[in-house]
C-alpha positions as CSV (number, residue, x, y, z in Angstrom):
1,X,-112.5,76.3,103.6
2,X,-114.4,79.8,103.1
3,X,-113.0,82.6,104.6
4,X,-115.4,84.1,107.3
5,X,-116.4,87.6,107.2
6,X,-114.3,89.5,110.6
7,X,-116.9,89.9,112.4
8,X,-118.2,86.5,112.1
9,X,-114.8,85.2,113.4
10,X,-114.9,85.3,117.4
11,X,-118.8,84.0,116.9
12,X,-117.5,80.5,115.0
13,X,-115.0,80.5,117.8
14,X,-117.3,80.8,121.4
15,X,-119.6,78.1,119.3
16,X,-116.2,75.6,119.1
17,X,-115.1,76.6,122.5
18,X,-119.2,76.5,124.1
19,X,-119.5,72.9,122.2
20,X,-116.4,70.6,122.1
21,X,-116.7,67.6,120.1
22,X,-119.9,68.3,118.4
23,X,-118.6,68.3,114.6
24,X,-121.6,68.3,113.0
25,X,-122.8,71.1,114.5
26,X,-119.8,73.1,114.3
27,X,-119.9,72.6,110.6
28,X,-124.0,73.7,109.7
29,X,-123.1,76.8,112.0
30,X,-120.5,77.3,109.7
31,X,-122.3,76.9,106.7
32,X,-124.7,79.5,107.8
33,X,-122.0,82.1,108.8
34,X,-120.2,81.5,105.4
35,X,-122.9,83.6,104.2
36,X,-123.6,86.0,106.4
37,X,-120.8,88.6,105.7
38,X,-122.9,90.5,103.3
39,X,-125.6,90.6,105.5
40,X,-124.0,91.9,108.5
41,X,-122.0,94.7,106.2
42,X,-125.1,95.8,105.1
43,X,-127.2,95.2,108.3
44,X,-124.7,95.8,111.4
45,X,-127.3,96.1,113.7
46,X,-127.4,91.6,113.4
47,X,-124.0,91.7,114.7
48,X,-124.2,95.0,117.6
49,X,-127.0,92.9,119.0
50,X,-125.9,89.1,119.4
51,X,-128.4,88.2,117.5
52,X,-126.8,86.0,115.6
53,X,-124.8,84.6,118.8
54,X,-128.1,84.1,120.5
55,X,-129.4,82.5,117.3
56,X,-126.1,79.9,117.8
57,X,-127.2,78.9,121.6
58,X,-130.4,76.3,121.7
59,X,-133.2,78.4,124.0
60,X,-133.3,74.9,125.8
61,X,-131.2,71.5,125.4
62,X,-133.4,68.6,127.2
63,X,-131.5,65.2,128.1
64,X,-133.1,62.4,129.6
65,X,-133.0,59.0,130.7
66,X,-135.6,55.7,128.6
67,X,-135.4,52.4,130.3
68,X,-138.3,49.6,128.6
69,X,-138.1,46.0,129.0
70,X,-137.3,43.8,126.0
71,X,-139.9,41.0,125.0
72,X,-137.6,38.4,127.0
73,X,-137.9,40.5,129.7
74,X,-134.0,42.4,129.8
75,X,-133.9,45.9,130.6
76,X,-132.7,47.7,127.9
77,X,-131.5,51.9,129.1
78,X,-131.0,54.6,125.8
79,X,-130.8,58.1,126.0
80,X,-133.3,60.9,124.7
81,X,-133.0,64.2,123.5
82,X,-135.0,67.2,122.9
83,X,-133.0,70.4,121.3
84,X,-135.6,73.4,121.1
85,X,-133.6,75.9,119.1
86,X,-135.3,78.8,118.3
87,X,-139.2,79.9,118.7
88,X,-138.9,83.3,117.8
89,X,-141.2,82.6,114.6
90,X,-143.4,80.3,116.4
91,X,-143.3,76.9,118.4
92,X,-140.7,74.8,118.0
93,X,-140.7,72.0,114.8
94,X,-138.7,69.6,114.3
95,X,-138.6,65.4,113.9
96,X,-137.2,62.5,116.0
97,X,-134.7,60.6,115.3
98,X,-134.4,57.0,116.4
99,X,-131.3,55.6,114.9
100,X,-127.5,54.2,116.7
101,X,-125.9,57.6,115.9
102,X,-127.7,60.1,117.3
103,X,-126.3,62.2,120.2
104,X,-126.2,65.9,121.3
105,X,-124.3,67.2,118.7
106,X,-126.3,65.8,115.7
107,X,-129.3,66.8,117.0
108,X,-128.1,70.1,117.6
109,X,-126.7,70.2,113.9
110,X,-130.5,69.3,112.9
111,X,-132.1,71.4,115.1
112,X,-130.4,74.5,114.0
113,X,-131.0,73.3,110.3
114,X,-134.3,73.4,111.4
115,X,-134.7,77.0,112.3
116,X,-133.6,78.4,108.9
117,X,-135.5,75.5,106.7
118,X,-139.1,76.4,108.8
119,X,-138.1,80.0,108.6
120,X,-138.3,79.8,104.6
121,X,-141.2,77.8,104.7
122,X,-143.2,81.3,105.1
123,X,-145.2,79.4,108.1
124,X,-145.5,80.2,111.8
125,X,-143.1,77.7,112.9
126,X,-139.8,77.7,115.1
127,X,-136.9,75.1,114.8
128,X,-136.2,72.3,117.5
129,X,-135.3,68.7,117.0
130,X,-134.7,65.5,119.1
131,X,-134.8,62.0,119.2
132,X,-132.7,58.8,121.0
133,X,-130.1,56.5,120.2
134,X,-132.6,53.5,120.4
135,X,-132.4,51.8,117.0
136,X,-135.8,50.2,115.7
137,X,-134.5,47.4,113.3
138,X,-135.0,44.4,114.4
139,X,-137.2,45.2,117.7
140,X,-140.8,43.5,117.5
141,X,-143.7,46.0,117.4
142,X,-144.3,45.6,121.4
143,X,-140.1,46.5,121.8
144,X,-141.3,49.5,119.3
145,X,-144.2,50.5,121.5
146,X,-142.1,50.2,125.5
147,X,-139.5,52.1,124.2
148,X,-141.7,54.7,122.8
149,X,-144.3,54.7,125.7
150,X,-141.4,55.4,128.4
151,X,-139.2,58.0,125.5
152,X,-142.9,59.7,125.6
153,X,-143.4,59.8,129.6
154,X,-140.2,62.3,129.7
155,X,-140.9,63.7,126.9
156,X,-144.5,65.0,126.7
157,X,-144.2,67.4,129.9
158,X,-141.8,69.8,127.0
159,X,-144.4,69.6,124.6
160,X,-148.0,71.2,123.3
161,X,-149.4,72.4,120.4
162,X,-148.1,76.0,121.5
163,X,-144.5,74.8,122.6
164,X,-143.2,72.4,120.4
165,X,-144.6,70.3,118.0
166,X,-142.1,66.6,117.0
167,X,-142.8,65.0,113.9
168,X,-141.0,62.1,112.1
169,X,-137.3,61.6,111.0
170,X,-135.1,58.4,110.4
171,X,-136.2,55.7,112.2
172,X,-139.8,57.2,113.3
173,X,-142.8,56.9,111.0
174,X,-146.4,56.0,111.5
175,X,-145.7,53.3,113.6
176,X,-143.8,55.2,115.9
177,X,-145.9,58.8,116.2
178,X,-148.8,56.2,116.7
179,X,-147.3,54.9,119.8
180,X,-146.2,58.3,120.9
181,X,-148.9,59.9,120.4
182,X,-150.9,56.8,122.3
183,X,-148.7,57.4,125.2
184,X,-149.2,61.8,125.3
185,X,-153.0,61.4,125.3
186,X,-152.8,58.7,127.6
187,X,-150.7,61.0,130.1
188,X,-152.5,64.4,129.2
189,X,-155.8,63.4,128.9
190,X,-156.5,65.4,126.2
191,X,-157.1,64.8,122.7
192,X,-154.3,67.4,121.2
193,X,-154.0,66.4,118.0
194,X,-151.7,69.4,116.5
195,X,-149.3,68.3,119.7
196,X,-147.5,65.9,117.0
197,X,-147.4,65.7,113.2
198,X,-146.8,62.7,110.6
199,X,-150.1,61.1,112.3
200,X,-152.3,58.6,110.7
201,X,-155.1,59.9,108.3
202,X,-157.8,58.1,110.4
203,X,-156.7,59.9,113.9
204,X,-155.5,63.7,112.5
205,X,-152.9,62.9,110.0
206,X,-152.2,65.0,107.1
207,X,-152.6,63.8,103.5
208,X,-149.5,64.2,101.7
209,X,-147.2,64.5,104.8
210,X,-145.8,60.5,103.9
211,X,-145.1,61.9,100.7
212,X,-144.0,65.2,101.3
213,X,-140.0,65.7,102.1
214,X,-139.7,63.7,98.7
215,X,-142.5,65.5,96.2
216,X,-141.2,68.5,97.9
217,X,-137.5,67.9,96.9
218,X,-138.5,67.0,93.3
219,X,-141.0,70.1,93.3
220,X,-137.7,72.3,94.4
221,X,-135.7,70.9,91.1
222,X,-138.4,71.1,88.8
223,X,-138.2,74.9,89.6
224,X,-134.9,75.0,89.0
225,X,-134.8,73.3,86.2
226,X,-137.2,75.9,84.8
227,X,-135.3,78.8,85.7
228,X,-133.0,77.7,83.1
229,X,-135.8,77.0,80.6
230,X,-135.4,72.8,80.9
231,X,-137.5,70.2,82.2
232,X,-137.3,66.3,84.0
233,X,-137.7,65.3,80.6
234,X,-135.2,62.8,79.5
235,X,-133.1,63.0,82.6
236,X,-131.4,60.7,84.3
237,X,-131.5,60.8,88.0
238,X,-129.5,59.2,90.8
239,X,-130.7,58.9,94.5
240,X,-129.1,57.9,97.4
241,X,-130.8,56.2,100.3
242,X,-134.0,54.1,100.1
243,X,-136.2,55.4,102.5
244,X,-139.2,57.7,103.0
245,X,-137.5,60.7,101.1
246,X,-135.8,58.9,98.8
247,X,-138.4,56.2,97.6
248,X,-141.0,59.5,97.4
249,X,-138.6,61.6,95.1
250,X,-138.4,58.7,92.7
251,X,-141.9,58.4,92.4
252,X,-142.3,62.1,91.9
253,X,-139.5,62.6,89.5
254,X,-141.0,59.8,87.8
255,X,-144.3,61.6,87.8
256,X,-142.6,64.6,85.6
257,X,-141.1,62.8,83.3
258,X,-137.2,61.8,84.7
259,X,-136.0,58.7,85.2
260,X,-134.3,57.3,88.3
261,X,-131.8,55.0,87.5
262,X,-130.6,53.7,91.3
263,X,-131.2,53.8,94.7
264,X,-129.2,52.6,97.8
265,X,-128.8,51.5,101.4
266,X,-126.0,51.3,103.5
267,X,-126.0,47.5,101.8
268,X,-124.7,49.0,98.4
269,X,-127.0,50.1,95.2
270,X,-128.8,49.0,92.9
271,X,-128.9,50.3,88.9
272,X,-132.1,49.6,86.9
273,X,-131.6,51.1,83.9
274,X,-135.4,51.3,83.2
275,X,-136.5,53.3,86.1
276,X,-136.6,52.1,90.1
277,X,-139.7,50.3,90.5
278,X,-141.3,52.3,93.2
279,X,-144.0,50.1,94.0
280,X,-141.9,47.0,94.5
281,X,-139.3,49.4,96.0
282,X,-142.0,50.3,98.9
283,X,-142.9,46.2,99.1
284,X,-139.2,45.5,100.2
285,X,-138.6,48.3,102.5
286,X,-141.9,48.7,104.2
287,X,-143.6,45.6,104.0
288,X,-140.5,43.2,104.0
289,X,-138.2,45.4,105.8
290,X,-135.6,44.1,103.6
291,X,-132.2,45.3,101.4
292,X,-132.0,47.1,98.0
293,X,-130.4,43.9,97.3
294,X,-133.9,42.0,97.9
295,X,-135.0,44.6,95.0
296,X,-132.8,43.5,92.6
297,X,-133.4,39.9,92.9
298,X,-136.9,40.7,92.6
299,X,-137.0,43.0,89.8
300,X,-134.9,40.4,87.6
301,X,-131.7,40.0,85.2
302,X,-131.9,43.9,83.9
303,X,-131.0,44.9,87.7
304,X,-126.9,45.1,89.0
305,X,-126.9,45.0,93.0
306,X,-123.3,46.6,93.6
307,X,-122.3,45.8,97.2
308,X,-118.9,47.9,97.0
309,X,-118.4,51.1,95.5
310,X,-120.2,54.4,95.2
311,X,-123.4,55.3,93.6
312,X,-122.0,58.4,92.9
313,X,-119.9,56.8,90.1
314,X,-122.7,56.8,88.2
315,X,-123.0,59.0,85.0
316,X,-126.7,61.2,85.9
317,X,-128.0,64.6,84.9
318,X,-129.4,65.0,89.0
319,X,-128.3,63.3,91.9
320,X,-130.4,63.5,95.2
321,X,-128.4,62.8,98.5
322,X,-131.6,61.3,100.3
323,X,-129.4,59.4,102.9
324,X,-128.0,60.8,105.6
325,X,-125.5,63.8,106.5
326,X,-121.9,63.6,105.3
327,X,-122.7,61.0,102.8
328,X,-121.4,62.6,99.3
329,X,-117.7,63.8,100.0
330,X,-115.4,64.7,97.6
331,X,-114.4,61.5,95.9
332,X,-117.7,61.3,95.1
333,X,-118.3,65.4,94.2
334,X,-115.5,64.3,91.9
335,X,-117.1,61.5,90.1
336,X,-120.8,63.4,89.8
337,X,-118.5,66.3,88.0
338,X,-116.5,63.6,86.2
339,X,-119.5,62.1,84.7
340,X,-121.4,65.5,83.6
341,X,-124.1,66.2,86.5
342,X,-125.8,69.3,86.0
343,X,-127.6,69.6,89.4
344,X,-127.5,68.4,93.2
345,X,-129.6,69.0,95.1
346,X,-129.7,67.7,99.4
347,X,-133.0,65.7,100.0
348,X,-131.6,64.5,103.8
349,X,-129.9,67.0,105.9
350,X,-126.3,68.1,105.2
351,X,-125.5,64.8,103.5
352,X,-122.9,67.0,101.7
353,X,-119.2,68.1,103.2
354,X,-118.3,71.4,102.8
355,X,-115.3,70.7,100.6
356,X,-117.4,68.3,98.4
357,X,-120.2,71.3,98.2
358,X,-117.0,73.8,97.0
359,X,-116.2,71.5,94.7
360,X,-119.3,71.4,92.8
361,X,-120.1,75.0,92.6
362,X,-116.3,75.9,91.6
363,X,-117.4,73.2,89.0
364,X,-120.4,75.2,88.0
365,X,-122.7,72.4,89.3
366,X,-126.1,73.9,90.2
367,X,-126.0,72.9,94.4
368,X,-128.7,73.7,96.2
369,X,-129.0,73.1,100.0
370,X,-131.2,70.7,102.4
371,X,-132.8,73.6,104.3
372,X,-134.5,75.0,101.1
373,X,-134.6,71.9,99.4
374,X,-136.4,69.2,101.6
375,X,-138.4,72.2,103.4
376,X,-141.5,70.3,102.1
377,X,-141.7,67.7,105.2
378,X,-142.0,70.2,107.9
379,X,-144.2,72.8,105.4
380,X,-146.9,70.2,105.2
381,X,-146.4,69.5,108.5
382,X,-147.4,72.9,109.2
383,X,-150.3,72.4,107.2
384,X,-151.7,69.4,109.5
385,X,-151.2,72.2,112.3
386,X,-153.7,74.1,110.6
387,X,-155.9,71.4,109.5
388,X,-155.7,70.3,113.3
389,X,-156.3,73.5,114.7
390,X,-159.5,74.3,112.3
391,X,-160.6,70.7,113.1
392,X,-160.4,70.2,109.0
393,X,-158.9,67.8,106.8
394,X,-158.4,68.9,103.0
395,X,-158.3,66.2,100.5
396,X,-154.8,65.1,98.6
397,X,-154.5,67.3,95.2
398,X,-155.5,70.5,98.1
399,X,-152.3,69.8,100.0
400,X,-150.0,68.7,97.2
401,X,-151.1,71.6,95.4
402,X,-150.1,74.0,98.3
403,X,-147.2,72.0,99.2
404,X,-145.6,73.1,95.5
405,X,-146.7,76.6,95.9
406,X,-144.4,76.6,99.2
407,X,-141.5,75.3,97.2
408,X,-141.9,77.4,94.5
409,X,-141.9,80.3,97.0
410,X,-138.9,79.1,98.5
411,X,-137.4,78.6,95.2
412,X,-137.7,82.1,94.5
413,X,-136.9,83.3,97.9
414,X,-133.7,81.9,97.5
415,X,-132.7,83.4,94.0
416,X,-134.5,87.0,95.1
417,X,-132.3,86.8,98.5
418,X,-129.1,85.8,96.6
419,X,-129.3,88.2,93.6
420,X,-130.3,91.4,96.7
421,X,-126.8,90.1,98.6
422,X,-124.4,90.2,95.4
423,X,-124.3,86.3,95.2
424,X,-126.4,85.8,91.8
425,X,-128.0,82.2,91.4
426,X,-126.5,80.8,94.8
427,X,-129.2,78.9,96.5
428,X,-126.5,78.5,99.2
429,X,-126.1,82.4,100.1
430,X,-129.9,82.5,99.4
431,X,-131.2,79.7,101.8
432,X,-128.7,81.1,104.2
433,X,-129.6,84.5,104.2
434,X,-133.4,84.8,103.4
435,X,-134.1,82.0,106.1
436,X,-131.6,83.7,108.4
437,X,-132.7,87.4,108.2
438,X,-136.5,86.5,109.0
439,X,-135.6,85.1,112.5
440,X,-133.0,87.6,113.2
441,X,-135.3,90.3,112.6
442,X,-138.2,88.8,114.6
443,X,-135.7,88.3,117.5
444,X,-134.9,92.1,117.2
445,X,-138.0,92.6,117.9
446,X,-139.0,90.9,120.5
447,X,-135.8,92.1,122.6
448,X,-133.3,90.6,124.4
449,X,-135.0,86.9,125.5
């Protein structure tokens, strides 16, 4: 474990002592304060101010009670959550989760993961997140819609287009925001269309935003692929996970000229040595709700479904943690370094630990972190805000096109930041910093709130 900067000590400590239990969020405050020693050195007016404690402490933790009836009538009760973080940049952003695992201390972790990825974005945004333990698979679509009707009756009273702004996240797509959203105008009585993003093109949505997390990750390694003069070309790829980030990378990295070689769920993997299939990919998760494994039975003899093991084991030039958090550790940093992998970069949110993340830059791996690299869900987010706001709606090769200029600007944010702090080529110290020194700063300014 990094040694934290002095100053930074008693901080980490009140966070452990103010939030027992909450691991996850102990550990992406870390990560950030890992960082910061530099900064504070050369800055001490961060540290005389609390701004960086104040930065630690949510502006507002929101807890609350669904009950919906199941479709044979059993009353079902979850809990939802609402962390808004930080809105000294603007209101707050940040998804929904809907999965088995979600409590206050991974939405905490996300939401302050969220303040320093919308930071970098450059946009007027502030960081919150939320969601429920409610798990979607295997509810009918009128389960889907009760549960998300009553999560949204709580709910919507915390939101606005001015105050805080969900979007999607595991477990929460179109389906979901649809019903939400239903439920918010329904309540309101107002058509507030910038009040949610990750909407429907027909009713407000943004084109690109299905698309976005992924292209955006791939758009983030393509630039730094170039700062070292190389390309996709002729470069094997290996991503985790099989969802919306995951299945939108391949197609992108595709797109440039890589190859991805396997996918996963939390079924096992699948290697197709030709390139994943993103089309029949798409037909088994979305429209069949099925398993990788479905892929590979699909795809035909060429395709090996491994139910054990770790996809990590497998020899790449790039592997893309699109899961979820805590997914590569160091058994698998081991085998990416074993097997010659030249970059990682985080598609989900922390899915690396912090000893696996050591290990691969003490390797000379080329790491780059979640909060700079899959910055391209809530940027283009942003950009339905605007399109919202302006009652407009651009057309696709508009938004990708500014959805890569905002990665490319991140990309060289980070390497700027990182080479300005002593810390040449770390997109770690870089993410860290840049994205931390723009909040801190705008809560200097607006005094002690």
């Amino acid at each position: 474990m990094s040694v934290l900067d002095k100053q930074l000590v008693p901080i980490f400590e009140e966070v452990l002592d103010r939030n027992p239990g909450e691991a996850e969020f102990h550990q992406a405050v870390r990560e950030v304060l890992e960082s910061l020693g530099p900064v504070v050195t050369k800055h001490p007016q961060y540290a005389d101010s609390a701004v960086i404690r104040r930065l630690c402490e949510p502006e507002r933790q929101i807890i609350f009670r669904v009950p919906w009836v199941t479709d044979s009538g059993k009353i079902e009760v979850n809990r939802g959550f609402r962390v808004e973080f930080n809105s000294a940049l603007g209101p707050y952003k940040g998804g929904l989760r809907f999965h088995p695992s979600v409590n206050l201390g991974i939405v905490k972790f996300l939401g302050f993961e969220q303040i320093f990825k919308n930071s970098l974005t450059g946009l007027p945004i502030g960081g919150g997140k939320g969601g429920s333990d409610f798990d979607p698979k295997g509810r009918s679509d009128a389960e889907v819609m009760r549960f998300c009707q009553s999560f949204m009756t709580e709910l919507y009273r915390h939101l606005g287009e001015y105050t805080d702004v969900p979007a999607g996240d595991i477990g929460v797509g179109g389906r979901e925001i649809g019903y939400m959203f239903g439920q918010y105008k329904r309540i309101t009585n107002r058509y507030e269309s910038g009040t949610m993003t990750g909407k429907g093109l027909s009713w407000g949505g943004s084109q690109v935003r299905t698309e976005a997390t992924g292209y955006g990750t791939v758009f983030f390694i393509d630039e730094m692929l170039k700062a070292t003069g190389a390309s996709f070309e002729g470069k094997r790829v290996v991503v985790s996970g099989s969802g919306n980030v995951a299945i939108y990378a391949i197609e992108k990295v595709h797109q440039l000229g890589g190859t991805v070689i396997a996918c996963s769920d939390s079924g096992g993997y699948v290697v197709d040595p030709a390139g994943i299939d993103v089309a029949l990919l798409q037909e088994v998760k979305d429209e069949r709700r099925g398993r990788v494994s479905e892929y590979a039975t699909l795809r035909g003899d060429t395709v090996t479904h491994v139910a054990d093991g770790s996809i990590w084991d497998l020899a790449c030039d790039i592997a893309l943690p699109c899961a979820t958090q805590n997914e590569l550790d160091t058994e698998g940093a081991l085998a990416l370094i074993r097997n010659g992998c030249q970059i990682v970069a985080e598609g989900a949110n922390m899915p690396t630990t912090p000893d696996a993340g050591r290990l691969l830059l003490e390797a000379g791996v080329r790491f780059a972190p979640a909060k700079a690299v899959n910055a391209g869900g809530v940027a283009t987010s942003a950009l339905e805000m605007q399109q919202n706001a302006s009652r407009d709606s651009w057309t696709f090769e508009h938004t990708e096109d500014r959805l890569a200029e905002i990665m490319r600007g991140i990309h060289d944010r980070c390497l700027e930041t990182a080479d300005e702090y002593g810390t040449p080529g770390s997109y770690v110290a870089g993410a860290n910093i840049a994205g931390f020194t723009r909040v801190a700063d705008a809560m200097l300014a607006l005094g002690v709130i």
